[in-house]
C-alpha positions as CSV (number, residue, x, y, z in Angstrom):
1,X,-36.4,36.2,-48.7
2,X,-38.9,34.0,-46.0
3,X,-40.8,31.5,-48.3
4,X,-44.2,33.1,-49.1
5,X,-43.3,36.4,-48.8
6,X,-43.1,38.6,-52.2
7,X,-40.1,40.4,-53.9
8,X,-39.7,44.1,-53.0
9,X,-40.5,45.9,-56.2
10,X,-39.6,49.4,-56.7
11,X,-42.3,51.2,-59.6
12,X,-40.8,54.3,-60.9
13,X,-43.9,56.6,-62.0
14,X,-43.6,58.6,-64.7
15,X,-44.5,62.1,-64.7
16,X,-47.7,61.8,-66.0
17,X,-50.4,58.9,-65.6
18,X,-54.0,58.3,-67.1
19,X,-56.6,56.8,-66.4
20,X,-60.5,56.5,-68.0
21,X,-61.0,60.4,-67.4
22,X,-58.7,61.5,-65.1
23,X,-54.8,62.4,-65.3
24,X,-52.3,61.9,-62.5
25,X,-49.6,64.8,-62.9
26,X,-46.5,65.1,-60.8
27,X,-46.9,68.2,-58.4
28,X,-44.8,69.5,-55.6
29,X,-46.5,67.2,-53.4
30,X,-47.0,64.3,-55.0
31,X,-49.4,63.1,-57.6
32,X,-52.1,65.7,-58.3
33,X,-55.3,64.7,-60.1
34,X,-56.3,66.4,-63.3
35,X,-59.6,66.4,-65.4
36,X,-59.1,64.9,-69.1
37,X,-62.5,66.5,-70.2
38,X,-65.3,67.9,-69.0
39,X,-68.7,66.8,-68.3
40,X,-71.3,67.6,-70.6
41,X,-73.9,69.6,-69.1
42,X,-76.3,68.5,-71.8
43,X,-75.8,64.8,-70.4
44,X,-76.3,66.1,-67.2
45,X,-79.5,67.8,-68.1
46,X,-80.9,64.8,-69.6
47,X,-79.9,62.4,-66.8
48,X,-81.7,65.1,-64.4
49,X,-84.4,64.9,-66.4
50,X,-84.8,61.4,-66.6
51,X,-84.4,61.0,-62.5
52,X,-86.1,63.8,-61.7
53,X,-89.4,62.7,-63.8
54,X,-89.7,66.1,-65.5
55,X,-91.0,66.6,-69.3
56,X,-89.3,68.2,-72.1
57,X,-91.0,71.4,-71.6
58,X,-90.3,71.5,-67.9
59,X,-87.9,74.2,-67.1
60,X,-84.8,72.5,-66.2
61,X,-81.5,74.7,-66.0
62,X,-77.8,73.0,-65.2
63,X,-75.0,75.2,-64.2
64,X,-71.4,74.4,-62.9
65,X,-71.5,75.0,-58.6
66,X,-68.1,73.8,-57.3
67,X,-65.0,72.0,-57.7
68,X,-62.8,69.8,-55.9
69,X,-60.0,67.9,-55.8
70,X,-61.6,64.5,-57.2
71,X,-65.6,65.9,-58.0
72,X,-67.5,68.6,-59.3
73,X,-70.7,69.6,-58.3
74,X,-73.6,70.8,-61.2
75,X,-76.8,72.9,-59.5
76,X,-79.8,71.8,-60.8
77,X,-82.8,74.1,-61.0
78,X,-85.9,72.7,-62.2
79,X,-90.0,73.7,-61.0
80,X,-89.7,71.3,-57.9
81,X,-86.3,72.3,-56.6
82,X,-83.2,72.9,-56.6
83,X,-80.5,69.8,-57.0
84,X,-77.5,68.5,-56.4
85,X,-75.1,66.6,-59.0
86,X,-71.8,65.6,-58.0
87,X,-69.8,63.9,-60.8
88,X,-66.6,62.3,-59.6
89,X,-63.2,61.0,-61.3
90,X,-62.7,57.4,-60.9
91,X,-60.0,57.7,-58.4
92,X,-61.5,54.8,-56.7
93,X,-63.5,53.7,-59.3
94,X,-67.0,51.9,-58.2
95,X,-66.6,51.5,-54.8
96,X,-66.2,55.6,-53.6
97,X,-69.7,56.3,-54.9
98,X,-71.1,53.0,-54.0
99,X,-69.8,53.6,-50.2
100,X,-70.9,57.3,-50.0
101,X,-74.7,56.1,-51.4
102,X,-74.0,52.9,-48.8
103,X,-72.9,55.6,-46.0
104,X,-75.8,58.2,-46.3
105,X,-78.7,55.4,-46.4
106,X,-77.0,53.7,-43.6
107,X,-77.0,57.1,-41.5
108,X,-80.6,58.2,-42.7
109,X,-81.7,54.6,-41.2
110,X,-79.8,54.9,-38.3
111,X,-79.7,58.7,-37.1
112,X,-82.1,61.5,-36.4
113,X,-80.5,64.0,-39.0
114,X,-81.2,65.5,-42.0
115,X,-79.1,63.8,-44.7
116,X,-79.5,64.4,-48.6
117,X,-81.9,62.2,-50.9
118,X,-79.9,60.3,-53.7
119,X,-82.2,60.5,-56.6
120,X,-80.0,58.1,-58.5
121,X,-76.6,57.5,-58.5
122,X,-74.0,55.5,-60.7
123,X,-70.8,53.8,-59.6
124,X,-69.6,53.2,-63.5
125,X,-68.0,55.6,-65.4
126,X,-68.7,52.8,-68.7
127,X,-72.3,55.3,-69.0
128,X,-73.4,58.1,-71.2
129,X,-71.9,60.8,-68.8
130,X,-68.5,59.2,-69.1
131,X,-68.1,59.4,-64.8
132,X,-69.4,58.3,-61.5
133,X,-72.3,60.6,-59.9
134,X,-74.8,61.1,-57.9
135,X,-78.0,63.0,-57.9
């Protein structure tokens, strides 16, 4: 071994791995991630709420849209709109929300294209919702 260089070290990865909300599971290809639990679409309903500066009585309905591999996406309807909430495991925790806010303020600034409007976003899972998202 050259001087500074580091041991080869081999990890053997068992067939399951966790992380804060998210589970690594062996598949055919490789490791596959898998939801722990669920969001709670009352927590997403008050956080909507809360960004979107609407009252108690203000119709506000939250319903599961999509689903992929690392995020799902919540529609939210409320009197001014319809909205977006994407809610993502902390596969890369911190920095893949805090790059895509970074990336679509850097290309609203810089292009002439439509790009969507982040209400609020949060890079920490450590909140109420338990997860990274943006609205």
């Amino acid at each position: 071994m050259a001087t500074g260089s580091l041991p080869l070290v081999k990890v053997f990865l068992s067939d399951t791995m966790e992380q804060d909300g998210l589970r690594w599971i062996r598949g055919m290809f490789g490791l596959e991630p898998r939801w722990v639990r669920e969001p709670k679409i009352e927590v997403i309903e008050k956080l909507a709420r809360k960004h979107l500066a609407l009252d108690h009585e203000a119709p506000c309905k939250v319903q599961f849209h999509a689903q992929g591999a690392f995020n799902k996406l919540y529609k939210i309807h409320s009197k001014d709109g319809s909205f977006l909430m994407r809610v993502a495991l902390p596969v890369d925790p911190y920095y893949k929300t805090s790059s895509e806010v970074a990336t679509i303020e850097f290309v609203s600034q810089k292009l002439d294209m439509p790009v969507p409007k982040v209400f609020a976003f949060d890079p920490s899972n450590k909140n109420e919702l338990g997860f990274e998202r943006i609205l």
